[in-house]
LUMRO-732677 format. One record per residue (C-alpha): chain; z, y negated, x negated. Coordinates in nm, 2 decimals, decimal comma. Example, Ala and Ser with C-alpha at 12.3 -4.5 7.8 and 13.67 -1.06 7.14 Angstrom:
2
<site><mol>A</mol><up>0,78</up><north>0,45</north><east>-1,23</east></site>
<site><mol>A</mol><up>0,71</up><north>0,11</north><east>-1,37</east></site>
//
This chain:
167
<site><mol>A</mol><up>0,00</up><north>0,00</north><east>0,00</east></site>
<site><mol>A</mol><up>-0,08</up><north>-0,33</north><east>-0,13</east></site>
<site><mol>A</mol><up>0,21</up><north>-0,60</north><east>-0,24</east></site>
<site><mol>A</mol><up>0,13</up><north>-0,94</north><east>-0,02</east></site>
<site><mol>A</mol><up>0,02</up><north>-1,10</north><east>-0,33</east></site>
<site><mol>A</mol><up>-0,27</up><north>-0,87</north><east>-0,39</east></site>
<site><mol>A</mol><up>-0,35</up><north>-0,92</north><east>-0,01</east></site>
<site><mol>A</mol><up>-0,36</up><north>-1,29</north><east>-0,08</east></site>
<site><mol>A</mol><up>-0,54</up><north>-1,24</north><east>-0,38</east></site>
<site><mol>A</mol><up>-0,29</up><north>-1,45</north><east>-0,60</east></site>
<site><mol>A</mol><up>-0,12</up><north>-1,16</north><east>-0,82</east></site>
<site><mol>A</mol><up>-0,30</up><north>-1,31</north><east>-1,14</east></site>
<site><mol>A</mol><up>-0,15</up><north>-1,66</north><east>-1,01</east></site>
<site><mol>A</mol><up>0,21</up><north>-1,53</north><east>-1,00</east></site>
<site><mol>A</mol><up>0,18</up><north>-1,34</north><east>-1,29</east></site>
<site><mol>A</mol><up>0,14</up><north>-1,66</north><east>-1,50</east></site>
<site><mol>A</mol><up>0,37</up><north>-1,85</north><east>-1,31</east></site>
<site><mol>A</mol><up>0,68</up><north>-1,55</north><east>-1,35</east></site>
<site><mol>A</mol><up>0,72</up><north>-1,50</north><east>-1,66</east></site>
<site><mol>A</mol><up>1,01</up><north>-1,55</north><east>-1,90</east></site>
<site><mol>A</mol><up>1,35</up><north>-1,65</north><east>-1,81</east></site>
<site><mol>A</mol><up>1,23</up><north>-1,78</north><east>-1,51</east></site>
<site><mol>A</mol><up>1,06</up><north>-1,44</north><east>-1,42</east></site>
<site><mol>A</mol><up>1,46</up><north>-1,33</north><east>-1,39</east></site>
<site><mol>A</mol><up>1,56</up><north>-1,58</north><east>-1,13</east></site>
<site><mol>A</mol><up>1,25</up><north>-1,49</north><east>-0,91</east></site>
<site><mol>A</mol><up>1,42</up><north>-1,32</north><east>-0,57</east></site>
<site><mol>A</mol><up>1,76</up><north>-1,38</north><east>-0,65</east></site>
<site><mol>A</mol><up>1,99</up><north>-1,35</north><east>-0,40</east></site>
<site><mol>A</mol><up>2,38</up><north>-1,40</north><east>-0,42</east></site>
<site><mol>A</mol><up>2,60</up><north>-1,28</north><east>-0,14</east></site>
<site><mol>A</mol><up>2,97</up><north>-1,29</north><east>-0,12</east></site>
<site><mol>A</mol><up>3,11</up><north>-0,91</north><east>-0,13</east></site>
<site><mol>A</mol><up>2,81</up><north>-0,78</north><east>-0,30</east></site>
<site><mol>A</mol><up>2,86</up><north>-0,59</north><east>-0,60</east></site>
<site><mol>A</mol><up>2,62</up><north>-0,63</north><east>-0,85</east></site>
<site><mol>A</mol><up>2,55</up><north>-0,50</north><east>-1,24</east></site>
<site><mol>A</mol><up>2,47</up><north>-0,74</north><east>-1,43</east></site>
<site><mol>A</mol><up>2,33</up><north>-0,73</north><east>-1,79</east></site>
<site><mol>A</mol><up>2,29</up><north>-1,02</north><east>-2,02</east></site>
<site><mol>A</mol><up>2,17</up><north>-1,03</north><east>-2,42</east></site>
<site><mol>A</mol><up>2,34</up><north>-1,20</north><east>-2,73</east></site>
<site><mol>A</mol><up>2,12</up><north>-1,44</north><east>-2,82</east></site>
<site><mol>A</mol><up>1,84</up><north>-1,33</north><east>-3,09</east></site>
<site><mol>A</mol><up>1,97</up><north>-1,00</north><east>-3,02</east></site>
<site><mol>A</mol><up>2,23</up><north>-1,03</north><east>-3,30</east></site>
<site><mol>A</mol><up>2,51</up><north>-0,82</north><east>-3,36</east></site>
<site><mol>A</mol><up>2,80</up><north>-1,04</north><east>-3,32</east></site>
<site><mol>A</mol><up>3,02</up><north>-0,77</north><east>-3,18</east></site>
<site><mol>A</mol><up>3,02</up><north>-0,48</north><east>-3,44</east></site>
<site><mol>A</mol><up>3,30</up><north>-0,71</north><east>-3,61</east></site>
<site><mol>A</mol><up>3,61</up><north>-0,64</north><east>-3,42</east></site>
<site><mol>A</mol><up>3,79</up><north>-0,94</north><east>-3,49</east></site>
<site><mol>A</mol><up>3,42</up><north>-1,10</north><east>-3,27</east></site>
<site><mol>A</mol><up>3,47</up><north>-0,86</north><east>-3,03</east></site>
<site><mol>A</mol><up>3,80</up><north>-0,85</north><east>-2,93</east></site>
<site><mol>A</mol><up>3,82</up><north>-1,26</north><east>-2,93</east></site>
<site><mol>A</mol><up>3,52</up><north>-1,23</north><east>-2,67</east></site>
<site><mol>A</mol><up>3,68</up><north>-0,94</north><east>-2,47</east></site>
<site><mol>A</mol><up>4,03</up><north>-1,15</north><east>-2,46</east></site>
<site><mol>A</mol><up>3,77</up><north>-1,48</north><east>-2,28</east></site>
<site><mol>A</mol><up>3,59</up><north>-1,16</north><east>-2,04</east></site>
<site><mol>A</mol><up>3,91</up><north>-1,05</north><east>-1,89</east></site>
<site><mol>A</mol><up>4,09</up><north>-1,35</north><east>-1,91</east></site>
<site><mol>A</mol><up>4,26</up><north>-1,36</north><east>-1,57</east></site>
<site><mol>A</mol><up>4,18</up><north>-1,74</north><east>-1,48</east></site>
<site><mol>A</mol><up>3,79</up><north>-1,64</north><east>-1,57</east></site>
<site><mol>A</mol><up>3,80</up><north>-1,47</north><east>-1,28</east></site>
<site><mol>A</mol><up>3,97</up><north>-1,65</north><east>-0,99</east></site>
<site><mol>A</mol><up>3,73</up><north>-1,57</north><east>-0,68</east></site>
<site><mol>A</mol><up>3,51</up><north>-1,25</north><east>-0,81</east></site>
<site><mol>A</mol><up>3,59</up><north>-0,97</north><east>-0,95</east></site>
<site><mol>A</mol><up>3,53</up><north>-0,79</north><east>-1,29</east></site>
<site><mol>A</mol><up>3,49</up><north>-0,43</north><east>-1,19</east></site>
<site><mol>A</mol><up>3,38</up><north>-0,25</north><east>-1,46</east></site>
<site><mol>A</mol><up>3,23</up><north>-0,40</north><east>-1,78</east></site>
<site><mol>A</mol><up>3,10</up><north>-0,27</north><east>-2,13</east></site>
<site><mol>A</mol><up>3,08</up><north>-0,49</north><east>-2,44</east></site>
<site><mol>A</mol><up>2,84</up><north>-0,37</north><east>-2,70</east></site>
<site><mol>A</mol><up>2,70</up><north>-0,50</north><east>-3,03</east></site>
<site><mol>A</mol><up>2,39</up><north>-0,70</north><east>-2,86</east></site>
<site><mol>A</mol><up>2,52</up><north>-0,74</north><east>-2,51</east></site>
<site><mol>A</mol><up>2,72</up><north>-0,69</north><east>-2,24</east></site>
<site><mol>A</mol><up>2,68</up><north>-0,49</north><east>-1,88</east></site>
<site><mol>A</mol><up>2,91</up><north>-0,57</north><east>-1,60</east></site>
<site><mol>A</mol><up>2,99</up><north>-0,47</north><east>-1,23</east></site>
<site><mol>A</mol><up>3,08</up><north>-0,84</north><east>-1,06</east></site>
<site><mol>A</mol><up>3,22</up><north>-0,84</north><east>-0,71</east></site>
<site><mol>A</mol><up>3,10</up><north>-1,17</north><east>-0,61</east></site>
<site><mol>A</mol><up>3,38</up><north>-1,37</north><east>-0,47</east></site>
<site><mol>A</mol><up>3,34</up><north>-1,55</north><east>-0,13</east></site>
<site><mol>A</mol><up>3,20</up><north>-1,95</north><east>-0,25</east></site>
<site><mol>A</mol><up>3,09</up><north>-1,79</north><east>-0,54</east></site>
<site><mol>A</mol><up>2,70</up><north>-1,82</north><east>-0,69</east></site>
<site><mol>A</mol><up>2,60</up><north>-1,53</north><east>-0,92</east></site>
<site><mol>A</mol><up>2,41</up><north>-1,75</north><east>-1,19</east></site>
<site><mol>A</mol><up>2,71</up><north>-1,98</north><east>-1,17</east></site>
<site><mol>A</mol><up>2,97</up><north>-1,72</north><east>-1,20</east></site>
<site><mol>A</mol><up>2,78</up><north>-1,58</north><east>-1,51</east></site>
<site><mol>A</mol><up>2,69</up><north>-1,91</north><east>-1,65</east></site>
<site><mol>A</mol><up>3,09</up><north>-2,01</north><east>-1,65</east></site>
<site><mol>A</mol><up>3,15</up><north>-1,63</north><east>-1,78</east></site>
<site><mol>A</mol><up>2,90</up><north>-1,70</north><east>-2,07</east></site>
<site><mol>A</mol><up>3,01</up><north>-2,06</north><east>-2,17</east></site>
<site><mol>A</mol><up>3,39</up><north>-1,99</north><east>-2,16</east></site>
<site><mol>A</mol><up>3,38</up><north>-1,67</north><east>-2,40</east></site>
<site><mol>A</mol><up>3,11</up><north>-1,84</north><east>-2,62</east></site>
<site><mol>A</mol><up>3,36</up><north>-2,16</north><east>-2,64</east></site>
<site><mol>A</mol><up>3,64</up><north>-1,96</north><east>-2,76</east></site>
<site><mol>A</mol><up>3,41</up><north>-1,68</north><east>-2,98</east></site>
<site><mol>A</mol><up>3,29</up><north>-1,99</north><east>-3,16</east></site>
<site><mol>A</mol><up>3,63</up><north>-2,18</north><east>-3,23</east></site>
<site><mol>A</mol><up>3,76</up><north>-1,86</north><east>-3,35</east></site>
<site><mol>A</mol><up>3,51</up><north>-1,77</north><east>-3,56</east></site>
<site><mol>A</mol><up>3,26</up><north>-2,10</north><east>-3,68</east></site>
<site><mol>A</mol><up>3,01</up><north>-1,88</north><east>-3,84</east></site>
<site><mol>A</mol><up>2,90</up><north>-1,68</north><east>-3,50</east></site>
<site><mol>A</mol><up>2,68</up><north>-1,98</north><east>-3,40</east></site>
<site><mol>A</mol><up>2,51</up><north>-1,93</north><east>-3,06</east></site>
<site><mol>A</mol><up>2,63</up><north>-1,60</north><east>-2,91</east></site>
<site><mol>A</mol><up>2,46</up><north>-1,56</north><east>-2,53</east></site>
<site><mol>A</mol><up>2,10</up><north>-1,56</north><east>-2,48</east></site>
<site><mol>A</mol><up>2,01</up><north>-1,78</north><east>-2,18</east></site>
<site><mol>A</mol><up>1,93</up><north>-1,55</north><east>-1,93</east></site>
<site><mol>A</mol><up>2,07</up><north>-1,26</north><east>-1,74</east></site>
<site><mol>A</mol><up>1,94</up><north>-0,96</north><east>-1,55</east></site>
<site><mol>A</mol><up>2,12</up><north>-0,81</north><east>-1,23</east></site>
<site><mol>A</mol><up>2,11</up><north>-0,56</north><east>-0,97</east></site>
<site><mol>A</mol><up>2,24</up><north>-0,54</north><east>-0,65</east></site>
<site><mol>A</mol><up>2,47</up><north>-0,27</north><east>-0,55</east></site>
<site><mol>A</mol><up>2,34</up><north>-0,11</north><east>-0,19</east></site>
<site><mol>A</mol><up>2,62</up><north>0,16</north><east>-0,16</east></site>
<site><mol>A</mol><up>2,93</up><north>0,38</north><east>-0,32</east></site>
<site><mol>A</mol><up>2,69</up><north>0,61</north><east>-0,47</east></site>
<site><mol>A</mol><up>2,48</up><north>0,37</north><east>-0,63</east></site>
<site><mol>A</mol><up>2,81</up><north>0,21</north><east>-0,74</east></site>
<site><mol>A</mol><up>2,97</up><north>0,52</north><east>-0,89</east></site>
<site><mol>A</mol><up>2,62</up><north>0,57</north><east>-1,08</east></site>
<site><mol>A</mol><up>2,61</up><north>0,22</north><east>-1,24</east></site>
<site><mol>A</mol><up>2,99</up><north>0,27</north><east>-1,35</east></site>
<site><mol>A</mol><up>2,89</up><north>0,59</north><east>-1,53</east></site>
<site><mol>A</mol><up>2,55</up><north>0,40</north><east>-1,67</east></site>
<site><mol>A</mol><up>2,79</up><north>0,10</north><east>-1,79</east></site>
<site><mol>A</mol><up>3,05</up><north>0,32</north><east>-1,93</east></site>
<site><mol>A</mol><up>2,84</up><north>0,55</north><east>-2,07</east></site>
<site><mol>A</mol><up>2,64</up><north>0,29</north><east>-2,35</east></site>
<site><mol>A</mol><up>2,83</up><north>0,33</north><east>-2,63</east></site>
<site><mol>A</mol><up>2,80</up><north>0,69</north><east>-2,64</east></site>
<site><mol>A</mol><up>2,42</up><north>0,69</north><east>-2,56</east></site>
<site><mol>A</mol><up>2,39</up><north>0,40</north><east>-2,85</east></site>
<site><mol>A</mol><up>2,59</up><north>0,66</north><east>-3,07</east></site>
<site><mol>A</mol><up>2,83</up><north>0,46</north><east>-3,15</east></site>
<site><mol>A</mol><up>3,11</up><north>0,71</north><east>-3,06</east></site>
<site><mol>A</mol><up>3,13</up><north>1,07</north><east>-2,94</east></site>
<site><mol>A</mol><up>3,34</up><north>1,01</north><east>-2,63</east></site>
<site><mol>A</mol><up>3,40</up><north>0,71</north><east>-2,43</east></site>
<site><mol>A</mol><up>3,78</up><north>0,68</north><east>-2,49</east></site>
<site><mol>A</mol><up>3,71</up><north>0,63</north><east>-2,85</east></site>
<site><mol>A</mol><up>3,49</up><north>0,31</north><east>-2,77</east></site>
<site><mol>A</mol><up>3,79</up><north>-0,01</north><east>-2,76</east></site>
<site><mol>A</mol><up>3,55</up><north>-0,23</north><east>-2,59</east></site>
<site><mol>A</mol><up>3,53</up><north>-0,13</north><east>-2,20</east></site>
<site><mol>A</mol><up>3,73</up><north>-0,13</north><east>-1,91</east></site>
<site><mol>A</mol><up>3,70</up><north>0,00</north><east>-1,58</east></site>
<site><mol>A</mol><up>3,95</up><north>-0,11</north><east>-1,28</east></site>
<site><mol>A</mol><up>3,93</up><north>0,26</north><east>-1,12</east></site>
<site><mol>A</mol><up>4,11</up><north>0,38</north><east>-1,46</east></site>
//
């Protein structure tokens, strides 16, 4: 079945006009008590978080309990490169603003703790909606599940940099 925009003959318009960042933001949605895994990139794809001392300071702004006064941080995964998440949006809460004021305060305090990181997120973010408790059960085992797949332990409890609010 053909997408509307072959059907109005525009696909190679769209095309050009969605790419990039931008190409991210295309269709999304936030609504209140939607659950959604959300996936973001240091920036340049460095490896800020292999040092612990990086790692922990950034987990320490992520969990912070005032970071997260109207949504929730269900589940969440910090890797070398970047970061997976389970957010409950919160009712008056926006997605890209709740990430955006995720991002800025544990950047802030990454970089006054350690000067030489420079910039830590990339601009942009990619997310998911959550459509039901199976898809949400998968997504926690995906999230969990990274540093093992990346090899960077053998099981899951060895990892220090994770958390998970059904544990």
């Amino acid at each position: 079945m053909a997408t509307v925009a072959e059907m109005l003959g525009v696909m190679g318009t769209l095309t050009s006009i969605r790419r990039g960042h931008a190409a991210l933001r295309t269709g999304r949605v936030s609504l209140a008590g939607h659950v959604y895994l959300v996936t973001f990139t240091t920036s340049d794809r460095r490896r800020h978080f292999e040092r612990w001392d990086v790692a922990a300071t950034a987990c320490r702004a992520m969990t912070s309990p005032s970071q997260w006064q109207r949504s929730r941080l269900l589940a969440w995964v910090l890797m070398p490169d970047h970061w997976h998440g389970l957010v409950a949006l919160g009712e008056f809460d926006d997605l890209s603003t709740c990430i955006g004021r995720f991002k800025g305060r544990s950047s802030r305090l990454v970089r006054a703790a350690h000067p030489d990181t420079g910039t830590v997120w990339a601009p942009a973010f990619h997310d998911r909606a959550i459509r039901n408790d199976d898809a949400l059960v998968h997504a926690a085992r995906y999230l969990v599940m990274n540093p093992v797949r990346a090899g960077l332990v053998e099981r899951i409890g060895d990892y220090p940099f994770w958390d998970a609010r059904w544990l």
